[in-house]
Structure formats: structure tokens, C-alpha cells
N, C-alpha and C positions, 0 to 999 in steps of 0.2 A: 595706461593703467591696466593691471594684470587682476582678471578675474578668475575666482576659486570655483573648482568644480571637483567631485570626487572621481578617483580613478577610474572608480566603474564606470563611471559616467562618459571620460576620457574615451575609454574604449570604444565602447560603444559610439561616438565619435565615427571612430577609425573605421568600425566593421557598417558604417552608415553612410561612409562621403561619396558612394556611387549613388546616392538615390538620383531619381530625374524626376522633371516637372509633369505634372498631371496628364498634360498634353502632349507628351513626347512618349507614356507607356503604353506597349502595343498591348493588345488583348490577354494573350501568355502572362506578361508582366498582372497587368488587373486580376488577372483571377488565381494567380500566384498568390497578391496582395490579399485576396477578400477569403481563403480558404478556409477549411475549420481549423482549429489548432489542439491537437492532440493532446492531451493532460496527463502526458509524459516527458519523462527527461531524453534531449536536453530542454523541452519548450518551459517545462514547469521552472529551470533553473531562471528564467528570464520574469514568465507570468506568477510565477507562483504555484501553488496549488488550491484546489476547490476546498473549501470550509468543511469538515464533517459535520454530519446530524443536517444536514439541509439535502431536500428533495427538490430536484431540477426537472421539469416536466417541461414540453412543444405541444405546443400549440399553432393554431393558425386564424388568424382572423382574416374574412374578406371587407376591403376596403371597398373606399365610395366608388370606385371604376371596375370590382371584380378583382380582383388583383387576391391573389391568398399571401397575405404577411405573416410571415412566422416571427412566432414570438417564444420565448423561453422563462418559465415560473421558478422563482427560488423560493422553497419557504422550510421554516426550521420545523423539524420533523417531530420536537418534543411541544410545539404551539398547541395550546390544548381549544385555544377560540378565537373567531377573526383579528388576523392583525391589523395595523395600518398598513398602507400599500405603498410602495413606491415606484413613478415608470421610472427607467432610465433609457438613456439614447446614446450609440457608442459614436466614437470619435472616427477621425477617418479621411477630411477636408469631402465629406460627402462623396468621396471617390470610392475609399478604400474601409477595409476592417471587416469583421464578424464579429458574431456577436458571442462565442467561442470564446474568445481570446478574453473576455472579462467575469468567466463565469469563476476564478478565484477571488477576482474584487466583489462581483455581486454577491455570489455565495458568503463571505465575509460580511460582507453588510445585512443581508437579511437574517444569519447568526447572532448578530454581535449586537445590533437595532433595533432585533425583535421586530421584522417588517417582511411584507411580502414585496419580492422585488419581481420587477415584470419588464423583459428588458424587449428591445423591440431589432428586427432586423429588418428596417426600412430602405427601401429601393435607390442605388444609387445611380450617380451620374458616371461617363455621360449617357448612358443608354437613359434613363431618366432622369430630366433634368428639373429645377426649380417648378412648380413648389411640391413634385411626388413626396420628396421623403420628409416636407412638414406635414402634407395630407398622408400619409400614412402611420406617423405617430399621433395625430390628433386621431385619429380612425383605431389604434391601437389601443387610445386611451379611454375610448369611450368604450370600446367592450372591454376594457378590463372591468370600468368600474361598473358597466349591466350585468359581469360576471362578478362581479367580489365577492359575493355571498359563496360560488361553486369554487372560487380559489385560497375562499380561507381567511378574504383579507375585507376589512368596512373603506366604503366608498365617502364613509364622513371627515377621513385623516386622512389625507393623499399626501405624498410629495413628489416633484419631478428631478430627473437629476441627469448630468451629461458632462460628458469633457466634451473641448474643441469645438468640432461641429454639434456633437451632439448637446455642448452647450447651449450654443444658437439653437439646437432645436426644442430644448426644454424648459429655454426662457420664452419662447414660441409660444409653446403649448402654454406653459403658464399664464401667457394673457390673451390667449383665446379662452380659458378655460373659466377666468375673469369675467372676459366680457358676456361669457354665456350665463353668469349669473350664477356658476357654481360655489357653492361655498365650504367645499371639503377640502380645499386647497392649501395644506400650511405651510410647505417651505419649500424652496427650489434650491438646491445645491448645484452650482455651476462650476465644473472645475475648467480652468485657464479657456474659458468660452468664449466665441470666436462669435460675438451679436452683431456685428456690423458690415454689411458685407460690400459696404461701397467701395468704389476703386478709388483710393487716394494715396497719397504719400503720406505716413507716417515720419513725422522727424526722428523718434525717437530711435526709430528702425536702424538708423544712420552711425546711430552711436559711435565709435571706434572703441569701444571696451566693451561688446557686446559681445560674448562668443553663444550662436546659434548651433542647435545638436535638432538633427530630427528635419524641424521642420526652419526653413529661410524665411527669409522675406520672399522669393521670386517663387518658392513653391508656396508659401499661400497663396498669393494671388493668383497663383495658376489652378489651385482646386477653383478658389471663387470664380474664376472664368469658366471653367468646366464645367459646373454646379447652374450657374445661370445662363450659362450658354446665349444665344443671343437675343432669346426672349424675356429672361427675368430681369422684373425690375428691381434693383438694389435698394431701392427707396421704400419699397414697398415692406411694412412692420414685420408681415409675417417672414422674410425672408431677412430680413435686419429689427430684429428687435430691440435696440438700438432706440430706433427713432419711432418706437410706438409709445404709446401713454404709458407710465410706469405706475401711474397712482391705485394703490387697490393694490397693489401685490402682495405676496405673504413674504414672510418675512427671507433672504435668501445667505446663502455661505458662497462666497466667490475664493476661489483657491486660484493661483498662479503661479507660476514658475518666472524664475530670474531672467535665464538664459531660452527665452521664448518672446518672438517679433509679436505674439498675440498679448503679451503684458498690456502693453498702454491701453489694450482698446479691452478686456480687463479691469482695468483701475479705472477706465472713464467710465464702465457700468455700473463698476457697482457704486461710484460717486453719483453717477444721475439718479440710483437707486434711493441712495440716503437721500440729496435733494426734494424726491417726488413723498419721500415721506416714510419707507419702505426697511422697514430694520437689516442692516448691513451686516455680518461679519465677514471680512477681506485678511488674508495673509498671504504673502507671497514665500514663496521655499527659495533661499539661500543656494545657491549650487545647483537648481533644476532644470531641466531642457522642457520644452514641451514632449508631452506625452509621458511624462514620469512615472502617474499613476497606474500602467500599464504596465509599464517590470522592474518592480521591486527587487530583480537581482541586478540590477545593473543602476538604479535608485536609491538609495539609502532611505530620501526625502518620503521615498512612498507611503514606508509605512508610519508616519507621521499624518501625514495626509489623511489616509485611510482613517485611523482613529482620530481625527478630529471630522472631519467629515460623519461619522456612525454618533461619535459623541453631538453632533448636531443634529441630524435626521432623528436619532432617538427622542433629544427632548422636544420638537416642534412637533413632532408628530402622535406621540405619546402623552403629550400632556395633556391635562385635559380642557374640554371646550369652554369657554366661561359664558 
């Protein structure tokens, strides 16, 4: 059975099939990987470009071990009073990425959703490994919201939001931020999120009509190995959320791609989601690889994505409290 993908996408393919597993990239390779990315052409021709009218400020927060996190604020420049906030968490398999490379999606979203976006560049592996870069997004998210009032945005209409890894980390946050009894939390958008980080085999992985772009089956699992290295426990919520309580959550948007090994486990969240009681909307993109949402020029599907993603943050988080 022959699967549809669009040309660009095809490409992009071609200009990808040298990647290697997590564990086979030397130091050079990683910070190749993690660099900032210029918001110039050609880079813009892949990311896109930054939003106008929105104001990008750095900051840093120190976490619970000293650690100074940097963080990066988006907010529209014509906001005349606090917005809603939203963190996000980038993608990466916890190896790789910057936080750079999404400041044309964030800026986009904090324009178009009328939100303040607060993106976080949390500590990767292997130099740190499980649970630094969930404790440093919960650590991110708490001074954002002791800060909201200095950044513009109210601490009573939160959302969380992430691809891939950073999915798992923003469905993380969301039910820590539950159990702590917070109640400003209203929606978590997870795009093709990666909550379960146990080692298994996947049947669907198997498929024979599957074509994988980006990311395999043997390089996920090889972040997940890198990531928890040989003290994290997989079972453990905060590092698989997955397999923590879902009840109490706000309501979330799971987004996935076709042509992505992280679908099934995907579709089985956000089905445990509805089960625990937990308002769902799930679509999967037609023709998408994992990491789609990251360049729109080689995606078509992206900017689909994007606005329904904004058309959802806007109204959970905008509406008002009853």
C-alpha cells in the first residue's frame, strides 16, 4: 500500500536520511544540533519567519539546584492589559533543539491568541539527564506565573503547550500543576507528544505502509535511552505521563502526524484522556512526518496546524471563568 506525502516533504526525506541515533552523535554533532537559528534566509525559507507587532524578551530563571534557565517572552506589542499566558516546551527527543528555531510559531501564537507565550530552554541530555528538564520546566513555570503581573500576562488563564518531547513535558507540567492544587490551568495543547517513555515494542511501528521522515522507530528509542540513561525510571508519571492520573485535567488538543512512530502512543493519550473524563480534541495531518510543525516550508500541513492549534488556545483560555 503506497502512502501520500507532499513533495516538499519528499525532500526533505532526502536531505534527512544521514541522521544517526542519539547515541552515536559526537559532541560537534550536539551542538551543531542545539545552535541558535538565525531569522534569516535560507533558515526562514524552512522556519518561517517571526510574527510582527510582537516583542521577544530573555530572561533567566534559577531553578531548584541553581542552574540559570533561560527563557524567552513573546507578547503582542499593541496588548493594552494582562493576557492569558501560555509555557511552551520545544521538541528535540530531550537531546536536541533551541529554543530559536520556534520563535516564528511562538511569535505566531502569541499574535494571533492574544497570549503571552513563555517558551523555556530546559537542560538537555546526555549531560543531563531525567528528570532535569521536567524540573526545570516546572521551575520555569512557577516563576513565570510569580511573574505575570511584570510580563503582562494573569496567572488565572494558563495553558501548557509542546511538541514531541516537549509534549511529554507539558502534559508533565500539567499534572503537577493539578496536583498542586492550581487552578489557573485551562488547556494543554500537545502537539504529536511523545507521554510514554517506556521501552516496548510498538506493533504499529511495524506497519509496512508506514514511511517515517525525521524521526524512526530506532532514533526514538535511542533519545528515550539517552534521556533516562540508566537511572530514570520509565514508569515513573513525571517522566511518562502516560501512566499518571488523568482525572482533573483541563481540557487538551492533541495534534499528530501520519507519517510519525510517536502516532499510536498519541492516539492512546489522548483516548486515556477522554476515558478519565477530560475534554479531547485529536486530529491527525494527512501526509505529515513528525516535526512538521517546525517548517512550514517543507510542510504544507503546518500551517493548518498552527491555526487550529491558536483557534484552540484562544478560546480555552480567553473564555471566561464560570
Amino acid at each position: 500500500m503506497t502512502t501520500w506525502m507532499p513533495w516538499r516533504t519528499r525532500l526533505l526525506d532526502r536531505l534527512t536520511r544521514s541522521s544517526v541515533v542519539a547515541e552515536e552523535m559526537t559532541p560537534a554533532q550536539l551542538a551543531r544540533m542545539r545552535g541558535q537559528v538565525p531569522m534569516k534566509a535560507p533558515y526562514t525559507w524552512v522556519f518561517g519567519t517571526p510574527a510582527k507587532g510582537v516583542t521577544s524578551t530573555a530572561h533567566r530563571v534559577t531553578a531548584r539546584d541553581g542552574h540559570e534557565v533561560k527563557i524567552r517572552v513573546h507578547r503582542p506589542d499593541d496588548a493594552s492589559g494582562p493576557l492569558p499566558l501560555l509555557l511552551h516546551f520545544h521538541g528535540g527527543g530531550f537531546v536536541l533543539g533551541h529554543i530559536s528555531a520556534y520563535d516564528p510559531w511562538c511569535t505566531a501564537v502569541a499574535a494571533r491568541a492574544r497570549v503571552v507565550v513563555v517558551t523555556v530552554a530546559y537542560r538537555m541530555a546526555p549531560e543531563h539527564r531525567a528528570p532535569t528538564a521536567v524540573h526545570d520546566c516546572l521551575d520555569a513555570t512557577h516563576w513565570a506565573l510569580e511573574h505575570a503581573a511584570e510580563l503582562g500576562a494573569r496567572a488565572d488563564s494558563v495553558g501548557v503547550t509542546g511538541d514531541s518531547a516537549g509534549g511529554n513535558l507539558a502534559a508533565a507540567v500539567a499534572q503537577q500543576l493539578r496536583d498542586a492544587g492550581f487552578a489557573g490551568l485551562r488547556h494543554q495543547a500537545l502537539v504529536y507528544p511523545a507521554p510514554d517513555l517506556t521501552e516496548r515494542e510498538v506493533e504499529a511501528l511495524q506497519e509496512a505502509d508506514r514511511r517515517f521522515v525525521l524521526l524512526t522507530p530506532d532514533m526514538m528509542r535511542s533519545f528515550r535511552r539517552v534521556y533516562l540513561g540508566d537511572g530514570g525510571d520509565d514508569s515513573d508519571p513525571l517522566l511518562s505521563p502516560a501512566l499518571g492520573n488523568l482525572t482533573g485535567l483541563p481540557p487538551a488538543l492533541v495534534q499528530l502526524a501520519e507519517h510519525d512512530p510517536l502516532r499510536p502512543d498519541g492516539q492512546a493519550y489522548a483516548a486515556a484522556l477522554a476515558d478519565a473524563g477530560v475534554e479531547v480534541r485529536t486530529t491527525t495531518y494527512r501526509g505529515a512526518p513528525h516535526g512538521f510543525i517546525t517548517f512550514p516550508g517543507f510542510a504544507p500541513a503546518a500551517l493548518a496546524a498552527l491555526d487550529e492549534l491558536i483557534g484552540e488556545v484562544a478560546h480555552h483560555l480567553h473564555e471566561e471563568t464560570l
